[in-house]
DRENDO-1510 file (C-alpha; in Angstrom, 1 decimal, always signed):
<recs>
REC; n; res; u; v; w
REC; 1; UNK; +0.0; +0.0; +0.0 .
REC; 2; UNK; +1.4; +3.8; -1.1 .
REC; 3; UNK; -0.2; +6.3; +1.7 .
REC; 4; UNK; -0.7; +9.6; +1.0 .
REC; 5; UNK; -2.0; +11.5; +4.1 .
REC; 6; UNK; -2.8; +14.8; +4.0 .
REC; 7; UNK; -3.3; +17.2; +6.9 .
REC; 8; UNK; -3.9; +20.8; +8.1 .
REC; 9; UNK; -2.8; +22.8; +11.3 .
REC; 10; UNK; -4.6; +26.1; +13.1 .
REC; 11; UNK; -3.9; +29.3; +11.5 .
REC; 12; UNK; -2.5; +30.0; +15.0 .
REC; 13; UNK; +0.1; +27.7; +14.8 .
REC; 14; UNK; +1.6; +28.7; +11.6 .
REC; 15; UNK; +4.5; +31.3; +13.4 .
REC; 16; UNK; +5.3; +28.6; +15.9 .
REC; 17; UNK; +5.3; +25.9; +12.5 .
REC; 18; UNK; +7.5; +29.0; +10.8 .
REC; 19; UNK; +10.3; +29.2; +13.5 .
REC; 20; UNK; +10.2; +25.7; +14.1 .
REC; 21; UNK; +11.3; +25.2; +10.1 .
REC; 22; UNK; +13.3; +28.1; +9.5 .
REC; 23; UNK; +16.9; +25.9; +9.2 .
REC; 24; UNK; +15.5; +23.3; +7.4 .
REC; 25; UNK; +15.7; +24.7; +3.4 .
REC; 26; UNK; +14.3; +21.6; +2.1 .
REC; 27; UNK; +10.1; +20.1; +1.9 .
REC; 28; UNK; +11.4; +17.1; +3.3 .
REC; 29; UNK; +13.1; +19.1; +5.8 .
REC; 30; UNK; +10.0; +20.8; +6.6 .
REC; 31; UNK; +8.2; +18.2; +7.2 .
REC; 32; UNK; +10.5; +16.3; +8.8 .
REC; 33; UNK; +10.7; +19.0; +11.9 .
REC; 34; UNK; +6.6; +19.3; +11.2 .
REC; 35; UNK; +6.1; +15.6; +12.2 .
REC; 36; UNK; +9.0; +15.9; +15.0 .
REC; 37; UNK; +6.5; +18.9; +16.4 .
REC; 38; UNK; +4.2; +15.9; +17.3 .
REC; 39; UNK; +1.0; +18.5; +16.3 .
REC; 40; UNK; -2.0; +16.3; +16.1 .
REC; 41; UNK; +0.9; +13.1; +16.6 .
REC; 42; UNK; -2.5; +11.0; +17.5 .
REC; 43; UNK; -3.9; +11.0; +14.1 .
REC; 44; UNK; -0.3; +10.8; +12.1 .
REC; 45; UNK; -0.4; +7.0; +10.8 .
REC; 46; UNK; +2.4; +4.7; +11.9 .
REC; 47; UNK; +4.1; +4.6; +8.8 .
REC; 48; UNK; +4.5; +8.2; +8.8 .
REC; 49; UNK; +6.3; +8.6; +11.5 .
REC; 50; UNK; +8.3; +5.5; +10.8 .
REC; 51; UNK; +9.0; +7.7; +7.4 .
REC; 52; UNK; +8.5; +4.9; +5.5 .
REC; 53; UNK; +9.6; +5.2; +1.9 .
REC; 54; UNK; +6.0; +4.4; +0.6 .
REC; 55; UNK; +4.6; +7.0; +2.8 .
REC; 56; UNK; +3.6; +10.7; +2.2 .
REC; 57; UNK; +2.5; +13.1; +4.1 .
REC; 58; UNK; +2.0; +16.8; +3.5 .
REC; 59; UNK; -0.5; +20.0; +5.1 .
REC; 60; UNK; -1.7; +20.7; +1.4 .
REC; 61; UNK; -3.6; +24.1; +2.6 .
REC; 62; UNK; +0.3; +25.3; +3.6 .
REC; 63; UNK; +1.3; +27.8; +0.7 .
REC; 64; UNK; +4.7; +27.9; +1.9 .
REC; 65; UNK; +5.5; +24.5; +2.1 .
REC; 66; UNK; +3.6; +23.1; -0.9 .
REC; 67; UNK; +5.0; +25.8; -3.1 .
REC; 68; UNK; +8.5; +24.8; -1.7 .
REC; 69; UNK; +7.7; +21.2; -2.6 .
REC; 70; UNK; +6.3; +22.9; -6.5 .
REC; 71; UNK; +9.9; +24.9; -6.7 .
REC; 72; UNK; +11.9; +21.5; -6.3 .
REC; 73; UNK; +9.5; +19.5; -8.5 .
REC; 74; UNK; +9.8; +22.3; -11.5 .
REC; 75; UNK; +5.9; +22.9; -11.3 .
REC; 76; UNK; +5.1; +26.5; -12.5 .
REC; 77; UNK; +4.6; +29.3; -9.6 .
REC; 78; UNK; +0.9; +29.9; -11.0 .
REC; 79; UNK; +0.2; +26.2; -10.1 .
REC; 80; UNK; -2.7; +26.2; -7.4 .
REC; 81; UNK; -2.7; +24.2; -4.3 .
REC; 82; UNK; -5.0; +22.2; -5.6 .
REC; 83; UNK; -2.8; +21.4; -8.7 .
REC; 84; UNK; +0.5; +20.9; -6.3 .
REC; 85; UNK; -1.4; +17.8; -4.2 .
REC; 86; UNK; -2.3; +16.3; -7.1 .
REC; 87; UNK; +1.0; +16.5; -8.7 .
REC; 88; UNK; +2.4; +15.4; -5.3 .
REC; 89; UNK; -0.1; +12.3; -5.2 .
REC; 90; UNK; +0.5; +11.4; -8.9 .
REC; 91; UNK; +4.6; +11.6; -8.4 .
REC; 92; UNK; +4.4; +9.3; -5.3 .
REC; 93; UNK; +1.6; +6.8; -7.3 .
REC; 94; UNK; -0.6; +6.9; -4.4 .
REC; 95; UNK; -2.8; +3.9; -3.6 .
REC; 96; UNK; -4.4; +5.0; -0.6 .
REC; 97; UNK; -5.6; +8.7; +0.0 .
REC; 98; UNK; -5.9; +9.6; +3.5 .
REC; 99; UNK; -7.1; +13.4; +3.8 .
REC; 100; UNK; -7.4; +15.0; +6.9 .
REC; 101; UNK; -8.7; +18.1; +5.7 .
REC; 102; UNK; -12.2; +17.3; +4.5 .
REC; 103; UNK; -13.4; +20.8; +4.5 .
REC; 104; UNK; -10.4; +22.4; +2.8 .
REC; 105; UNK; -10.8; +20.4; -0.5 .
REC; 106; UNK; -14.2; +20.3; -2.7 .
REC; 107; UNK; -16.2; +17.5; -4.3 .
REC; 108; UNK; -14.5; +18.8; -7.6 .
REC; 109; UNK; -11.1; +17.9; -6.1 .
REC; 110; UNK; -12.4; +14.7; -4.8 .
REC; 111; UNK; -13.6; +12.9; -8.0 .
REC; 112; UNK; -10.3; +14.4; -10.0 .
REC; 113; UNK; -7.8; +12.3; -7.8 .
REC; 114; UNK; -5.0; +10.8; -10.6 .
REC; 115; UNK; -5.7; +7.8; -12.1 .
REC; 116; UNK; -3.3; +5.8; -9.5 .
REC; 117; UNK; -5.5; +6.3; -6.3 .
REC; 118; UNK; -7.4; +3.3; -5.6 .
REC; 119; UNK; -9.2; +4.1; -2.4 .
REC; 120; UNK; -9.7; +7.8; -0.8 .
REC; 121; UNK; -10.7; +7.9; +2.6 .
REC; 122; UNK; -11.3; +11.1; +5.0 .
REC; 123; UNK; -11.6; +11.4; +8.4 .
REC; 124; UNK; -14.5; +14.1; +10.0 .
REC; 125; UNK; -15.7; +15.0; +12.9 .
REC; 126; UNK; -17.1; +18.8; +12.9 .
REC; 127; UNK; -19.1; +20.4; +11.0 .
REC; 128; UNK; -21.1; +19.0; +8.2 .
REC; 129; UNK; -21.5; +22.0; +5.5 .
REC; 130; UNK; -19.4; +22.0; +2.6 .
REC; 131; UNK; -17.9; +18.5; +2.9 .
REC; 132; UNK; -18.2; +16.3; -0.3 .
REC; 133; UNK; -19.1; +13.0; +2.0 .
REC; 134; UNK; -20.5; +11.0; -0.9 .
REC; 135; UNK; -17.4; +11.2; -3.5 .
REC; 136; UNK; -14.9; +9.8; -0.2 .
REC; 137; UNK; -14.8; +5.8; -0.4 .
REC; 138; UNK; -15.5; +5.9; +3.2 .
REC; 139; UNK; -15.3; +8.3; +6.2 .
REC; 140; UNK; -14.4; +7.4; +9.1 .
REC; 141; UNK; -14.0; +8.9; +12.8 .
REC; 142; UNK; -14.8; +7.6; +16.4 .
REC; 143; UNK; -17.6; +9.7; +17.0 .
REC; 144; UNK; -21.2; +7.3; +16.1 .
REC; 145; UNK; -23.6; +9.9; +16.2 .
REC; 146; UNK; -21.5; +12.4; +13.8 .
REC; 147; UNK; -21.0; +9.0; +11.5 .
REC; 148; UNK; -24.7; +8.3; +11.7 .
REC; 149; UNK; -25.5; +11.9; +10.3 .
REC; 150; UNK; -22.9; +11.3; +7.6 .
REC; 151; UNK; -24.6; +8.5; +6.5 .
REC; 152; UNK; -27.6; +9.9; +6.3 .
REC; 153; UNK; -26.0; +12.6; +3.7 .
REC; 154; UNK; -25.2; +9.9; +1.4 .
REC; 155; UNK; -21.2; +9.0; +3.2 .
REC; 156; UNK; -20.3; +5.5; +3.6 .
REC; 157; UNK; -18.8; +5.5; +7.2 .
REC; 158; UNK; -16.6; +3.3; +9.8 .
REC; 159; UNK; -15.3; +3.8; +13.4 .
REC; 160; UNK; -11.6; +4.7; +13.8 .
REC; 161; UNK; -9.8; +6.1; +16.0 .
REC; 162; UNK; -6.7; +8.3; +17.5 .
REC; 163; UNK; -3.9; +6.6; +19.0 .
REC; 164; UNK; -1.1; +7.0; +22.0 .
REC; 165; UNK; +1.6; +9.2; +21.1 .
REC; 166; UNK; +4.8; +6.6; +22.1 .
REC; 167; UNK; +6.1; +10.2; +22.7 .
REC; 168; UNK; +4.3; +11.0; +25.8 .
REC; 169; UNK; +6.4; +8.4; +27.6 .
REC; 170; UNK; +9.1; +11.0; +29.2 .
REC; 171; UNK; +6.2; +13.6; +29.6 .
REC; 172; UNK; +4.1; +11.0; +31.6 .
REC; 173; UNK; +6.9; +10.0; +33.8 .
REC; 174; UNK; +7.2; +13.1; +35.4 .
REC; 175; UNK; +6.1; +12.9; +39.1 .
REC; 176; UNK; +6.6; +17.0; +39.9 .
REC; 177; UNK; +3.1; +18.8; +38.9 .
REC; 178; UNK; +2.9; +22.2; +40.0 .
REC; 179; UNK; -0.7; +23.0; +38.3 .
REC; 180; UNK; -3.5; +21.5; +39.9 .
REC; 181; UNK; -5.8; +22.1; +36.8 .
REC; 182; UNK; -5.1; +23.1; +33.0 .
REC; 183; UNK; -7.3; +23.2; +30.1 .
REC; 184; UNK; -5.8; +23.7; +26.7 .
REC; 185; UNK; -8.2; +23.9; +23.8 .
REC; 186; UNK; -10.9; +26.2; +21.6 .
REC; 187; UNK; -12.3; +29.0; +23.6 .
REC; 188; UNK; -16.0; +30.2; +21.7 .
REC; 189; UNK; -19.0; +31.3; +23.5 .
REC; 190; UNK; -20.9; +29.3; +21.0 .
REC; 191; UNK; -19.5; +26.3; +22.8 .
REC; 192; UNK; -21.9; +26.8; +25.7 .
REC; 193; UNK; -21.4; +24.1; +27.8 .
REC; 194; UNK; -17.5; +24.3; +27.7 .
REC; 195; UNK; -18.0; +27.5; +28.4 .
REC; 196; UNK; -20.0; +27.0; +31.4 .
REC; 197; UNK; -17.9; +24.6; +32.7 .
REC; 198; UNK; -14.9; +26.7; +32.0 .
REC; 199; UNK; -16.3; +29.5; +33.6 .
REC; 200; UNK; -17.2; +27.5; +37.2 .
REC; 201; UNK; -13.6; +26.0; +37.5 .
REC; 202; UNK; -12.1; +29.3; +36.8 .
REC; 203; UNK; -13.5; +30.3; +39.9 .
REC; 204; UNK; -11.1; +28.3; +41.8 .
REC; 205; UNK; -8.2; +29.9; +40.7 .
REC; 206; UNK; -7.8; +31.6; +44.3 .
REC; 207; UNK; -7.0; +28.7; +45.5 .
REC; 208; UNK; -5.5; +25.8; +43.5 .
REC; 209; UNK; -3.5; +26.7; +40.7 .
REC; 210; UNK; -5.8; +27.0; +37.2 .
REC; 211; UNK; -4.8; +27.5; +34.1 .
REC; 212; UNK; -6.1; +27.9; +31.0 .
REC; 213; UNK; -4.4; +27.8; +27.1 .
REC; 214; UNK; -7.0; +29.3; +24.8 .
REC; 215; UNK; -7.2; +29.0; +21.2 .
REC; 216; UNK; -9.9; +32.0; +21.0 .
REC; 217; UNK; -12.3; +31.8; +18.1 .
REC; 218; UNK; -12.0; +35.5; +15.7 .
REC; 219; UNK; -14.8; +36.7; +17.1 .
REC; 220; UNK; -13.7; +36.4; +20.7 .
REC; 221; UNK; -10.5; +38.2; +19.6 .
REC; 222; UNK; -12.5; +41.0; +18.2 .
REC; 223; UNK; -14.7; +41.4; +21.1 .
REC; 224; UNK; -11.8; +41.7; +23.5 .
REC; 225; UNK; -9.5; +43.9; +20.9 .
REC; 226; UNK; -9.3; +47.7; +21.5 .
REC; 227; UNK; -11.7; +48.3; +18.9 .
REC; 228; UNK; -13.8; +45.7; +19.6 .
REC; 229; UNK; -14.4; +47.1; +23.4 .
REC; 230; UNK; -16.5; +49.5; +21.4 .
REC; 231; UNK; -18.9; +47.8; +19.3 .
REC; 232; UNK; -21.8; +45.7; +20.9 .
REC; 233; UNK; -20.0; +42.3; +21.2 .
REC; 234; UNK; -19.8; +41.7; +25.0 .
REC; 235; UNK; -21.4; +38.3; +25.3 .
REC; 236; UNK; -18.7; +37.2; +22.8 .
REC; 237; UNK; -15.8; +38.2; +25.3 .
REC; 238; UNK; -14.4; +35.4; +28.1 .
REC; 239; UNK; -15.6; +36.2; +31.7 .
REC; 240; UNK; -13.0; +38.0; +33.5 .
REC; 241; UNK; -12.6; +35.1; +36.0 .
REC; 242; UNK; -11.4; +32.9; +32.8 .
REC; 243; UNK; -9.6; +35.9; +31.3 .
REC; 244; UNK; -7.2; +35.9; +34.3 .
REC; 245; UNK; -5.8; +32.5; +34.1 .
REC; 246; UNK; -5.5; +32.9; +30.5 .
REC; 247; UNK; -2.3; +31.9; +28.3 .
REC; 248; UNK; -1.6; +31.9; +24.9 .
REC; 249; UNK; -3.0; +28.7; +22.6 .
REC; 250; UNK; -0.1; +25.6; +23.1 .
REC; 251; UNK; +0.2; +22.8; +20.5 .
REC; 252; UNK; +2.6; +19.9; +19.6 .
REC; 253; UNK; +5.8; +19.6; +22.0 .
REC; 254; UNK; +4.6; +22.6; +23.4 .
REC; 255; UNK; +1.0; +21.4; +24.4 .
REC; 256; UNK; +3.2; +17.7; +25.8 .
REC; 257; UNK; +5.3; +20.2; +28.0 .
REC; 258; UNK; +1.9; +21.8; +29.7 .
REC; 259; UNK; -0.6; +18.3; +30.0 .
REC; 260; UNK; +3.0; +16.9; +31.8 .
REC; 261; UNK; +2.9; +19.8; +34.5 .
REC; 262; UNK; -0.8; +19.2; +35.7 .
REC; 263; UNK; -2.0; +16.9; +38.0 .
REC; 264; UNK; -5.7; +17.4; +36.3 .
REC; 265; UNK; -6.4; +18.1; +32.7 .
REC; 266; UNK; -10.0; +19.3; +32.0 .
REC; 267; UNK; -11.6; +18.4; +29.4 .
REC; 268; UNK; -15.3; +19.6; +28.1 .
REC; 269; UNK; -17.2; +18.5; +24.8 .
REC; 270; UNK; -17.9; +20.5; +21.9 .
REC; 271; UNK; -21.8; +21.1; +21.9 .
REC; 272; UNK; -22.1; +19.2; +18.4 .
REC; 273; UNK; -20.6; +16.3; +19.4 .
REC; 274; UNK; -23.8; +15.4; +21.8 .
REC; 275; UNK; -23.6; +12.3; +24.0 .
REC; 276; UNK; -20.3; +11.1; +22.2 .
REC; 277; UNK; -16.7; +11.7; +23.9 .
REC; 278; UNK; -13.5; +10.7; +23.0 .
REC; 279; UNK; -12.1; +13.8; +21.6 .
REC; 280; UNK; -8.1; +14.3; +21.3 .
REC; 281; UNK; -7.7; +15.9; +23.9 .
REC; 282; UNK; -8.7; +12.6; +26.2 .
REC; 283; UNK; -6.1; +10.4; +23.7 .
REC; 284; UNK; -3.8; +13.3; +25.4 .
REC; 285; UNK; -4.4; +13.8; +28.8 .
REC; 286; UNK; -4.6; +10.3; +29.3 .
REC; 287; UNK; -0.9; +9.9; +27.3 .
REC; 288; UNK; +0.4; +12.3; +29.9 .
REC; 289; UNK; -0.8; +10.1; +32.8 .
REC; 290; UNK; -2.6; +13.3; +34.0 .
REC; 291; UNK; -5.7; +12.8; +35.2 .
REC; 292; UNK; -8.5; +13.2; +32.9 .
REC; 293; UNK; -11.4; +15.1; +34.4 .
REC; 294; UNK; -14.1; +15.3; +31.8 .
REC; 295; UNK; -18.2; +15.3; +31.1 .
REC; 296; UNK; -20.5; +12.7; +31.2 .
REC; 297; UNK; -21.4; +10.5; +27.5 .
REC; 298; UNK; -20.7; +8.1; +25.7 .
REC; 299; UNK; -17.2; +7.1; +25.6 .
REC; 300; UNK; -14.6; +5.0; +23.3 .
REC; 301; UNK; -13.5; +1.4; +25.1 .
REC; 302; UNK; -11.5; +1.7; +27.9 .
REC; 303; UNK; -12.3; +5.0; +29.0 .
REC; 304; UNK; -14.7; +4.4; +31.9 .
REC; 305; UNK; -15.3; +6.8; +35.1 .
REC; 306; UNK; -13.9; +5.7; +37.8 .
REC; 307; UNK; -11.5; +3.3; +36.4 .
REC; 308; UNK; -9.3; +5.3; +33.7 .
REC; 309; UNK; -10.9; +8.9; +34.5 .
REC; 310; UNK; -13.0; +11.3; +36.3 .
REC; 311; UNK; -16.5; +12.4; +34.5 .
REC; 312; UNK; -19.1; +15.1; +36.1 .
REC; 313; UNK; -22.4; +16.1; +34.9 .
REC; 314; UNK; -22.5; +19.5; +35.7 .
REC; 315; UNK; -20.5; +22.5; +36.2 .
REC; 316; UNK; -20.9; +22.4; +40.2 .
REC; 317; UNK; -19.5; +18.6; +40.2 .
REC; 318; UNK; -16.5; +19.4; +38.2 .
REC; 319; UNK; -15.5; +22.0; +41.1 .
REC; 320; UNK; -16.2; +19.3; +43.8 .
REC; 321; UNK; -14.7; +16.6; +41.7 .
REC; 322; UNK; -11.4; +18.9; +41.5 .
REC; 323; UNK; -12.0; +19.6; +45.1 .
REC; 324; UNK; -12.0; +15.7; +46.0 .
REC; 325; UNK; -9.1; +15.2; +43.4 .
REC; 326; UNK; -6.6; +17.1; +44.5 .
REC; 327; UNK; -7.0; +16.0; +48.1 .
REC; 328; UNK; -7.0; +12.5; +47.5 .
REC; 329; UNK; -3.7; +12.3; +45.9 .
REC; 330; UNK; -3.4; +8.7; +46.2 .
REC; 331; UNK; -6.6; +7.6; +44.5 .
REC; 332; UNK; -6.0; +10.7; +41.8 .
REC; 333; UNK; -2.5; +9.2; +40.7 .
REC; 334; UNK; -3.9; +5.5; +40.7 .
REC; 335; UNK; -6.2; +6.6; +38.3 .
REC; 336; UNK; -3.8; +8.8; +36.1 .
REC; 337; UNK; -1.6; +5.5; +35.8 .
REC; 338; UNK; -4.7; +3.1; +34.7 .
REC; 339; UNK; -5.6; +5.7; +32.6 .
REC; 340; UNK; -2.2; +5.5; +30.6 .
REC; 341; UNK; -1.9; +1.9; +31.0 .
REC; 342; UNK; -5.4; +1.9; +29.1 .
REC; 343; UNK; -4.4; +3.9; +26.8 .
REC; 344; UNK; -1.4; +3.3; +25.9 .
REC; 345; UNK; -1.9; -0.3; +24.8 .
REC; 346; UNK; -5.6; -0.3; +23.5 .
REC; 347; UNK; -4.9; +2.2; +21.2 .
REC; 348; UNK; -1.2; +2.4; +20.5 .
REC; 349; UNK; +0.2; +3.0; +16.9 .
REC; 350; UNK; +0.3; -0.4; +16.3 .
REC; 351; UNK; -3.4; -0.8; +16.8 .
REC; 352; UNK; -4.6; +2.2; +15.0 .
REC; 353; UNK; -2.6; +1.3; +11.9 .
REC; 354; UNK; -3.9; -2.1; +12.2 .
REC; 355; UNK; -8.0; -1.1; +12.1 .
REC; 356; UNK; -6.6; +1.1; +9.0 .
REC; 357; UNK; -5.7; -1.4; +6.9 .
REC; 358; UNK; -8.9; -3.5; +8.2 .
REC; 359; UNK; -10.6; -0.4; +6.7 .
REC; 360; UNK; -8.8; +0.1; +3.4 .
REC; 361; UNK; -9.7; -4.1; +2.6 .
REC; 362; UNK; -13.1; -3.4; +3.3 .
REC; 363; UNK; -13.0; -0.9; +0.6 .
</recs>
């Protein structure tokens, strides 16, 4: 099988993803310190990052890189990004298209893969405007109820899932935690219910150490700009409890370096998602052998409260659960450890690459 996996990062990475690639003149190069970066490390297939020679991965919506790749491949500079992934999944004779970017890349794109790919899968598991489900082979994620809608707009679906980071293991090992609680994710008021919850444990900053790692939405970054402070946007501005124990956005490495200081990582679901958990950031928090404190649903296998983490059903129960937590250190850590025992095993690498090519011969 010739992979071809292509993938996308937040806009609000791209200076970190600059500085990190600055020495390195080549696209291999790039990507070579890209993939080192560990962004998103639970959804990069083994074989790419085992760099095998039959595998290929790329962020196709990055200008600078795919134009870089264009320039050594003697493609024209009015080529579109559209043209370069193509020309990039033709030279490498792709068998197996594996885009991570469903909503960067139209149906057009879709049906007008070269001649060589044999099976084109995407995983999805946001929203469901503009995404050209029915021209995918299959779509896969390890959300049911966000497959079940797919379905229902004409996708063929399957479960799959994210897998252990092998990196973690230095990060988990580390027994000195000075936060007592960190979140690190999307910060939107549309997300009510994070919000909520984001909002109550906020409150305890005064006395445990809280800290939160926002990726604001634009909005949110208007409302709270000097202009914005003028225009009639307040309910799109953080509370200033949350405000306070704000940091800036942390990914890759970066985001391994925070989950490793915290004794509890928080974790709250997306409103869209509904009953169904198992976001990254769980994959994560349990890789760090933190312990996971998140809500109430339905989970992936393995992940069960009160065996490999800690779930509450409201915003006043997280507080108390954080409460409980952090003074029962020896029940917290016993926790944090099956939780990264769990995880670590029932969905290594290994496994995930595995159910892979389980889906690719169902195709």
């Amino acid at each position: 099988m010739r992979l071809f996996q292509n993938a996308r990062y937040y806009p609000s990475l791209r200076s970190r993803i600059r500085e990190l690639t600055r020495h390195s003149p080549t696209f291999a190069g790039q990507i070579d310190a890209f993939l080192n970066f560990r962004y998103s490390a639970a959804h990069i297939l083994l074989p790419i990052d085992q760099r095998a020679d039959w595998a290929f991965f790329t962020n196709g919506d990055d200008e600078h890189v795919q134009r870089l790749w264009a320039r050594e491949h003697g493609l024209s500079s009015r080529a579109s990004l559209s043209d370069i992934l193509k020309a990039q999944i033709e030279e490498h004779r792709t068998d197996v298209f594996y885009n991570h970017d469903a909503t960067g890349w139209d149906e057009d794109f879709v049906k007008s893969l070269p001649g060589c790919v044999k099976a084109s899968i995407c995983w999805h598991a946001a929203s469901f405007r503009g995404v050209p489900f029915s021209s995918y082979d299959l779509v896969v994620c390890n959300f049911p109820s966000i497959l079940a809608t797919i379905g229902k707009l004409g996708g063929r679906t399957d479960y799959f899932f994210p897998a252990y980071d092998p990196e973690f293991t230095p990060y988990a090992a580390r027994q000195d935690r000075p936060v007592d609680v960190v979140f690190v994710g999307g910060y939107s008021r549309h997300h009510r219910r994070r919000a909520e919850i984001l909002e109550a444990v906020a409150q305890l900053a005064g006395e445990y150490n809280v800290i939160y790692h926002l990726d604001r939405s634009r909005l949110c970054r208007l409302a709270e700009s000097p202009l914005g402070r003028l225009l009639p946007l307040a309910k799109h501005r953080r509370p200033p409890a949350i405000r306070a124990i704000s940091r800036e956005p942390k990914f890759g490495r970066d985001y391994y370096e925070v989950l490793s200081t915290a004794k509890i990582v928080l974790n709250g679901a997306i409103d869209m998602s509904g009953e169904d958990r198992g976001n990254m950031r769980c994959f994560e928090a349990l890789g760090s052998q933190s312990l996971l404190l998140s809500d109430q649903g339905n989970y992936p296998d393995g992940m069960r409260d009160g065996e490999t983490l800690v779930a509450y059903d409201s915003p006043e129960q997280a507080v108390r659960q954080i409460r409980t937590m952090i003074e029962d250190s020896e029940k917290r850590l016993a926790l944090a450890r099956a939780g990264h025992e769990m995880v670590s095993t029932r969905y290594s690498k290994e496994v995930q690459w595995k159910r892979f090519e389980q889906l690719v011969a169902s195709i």
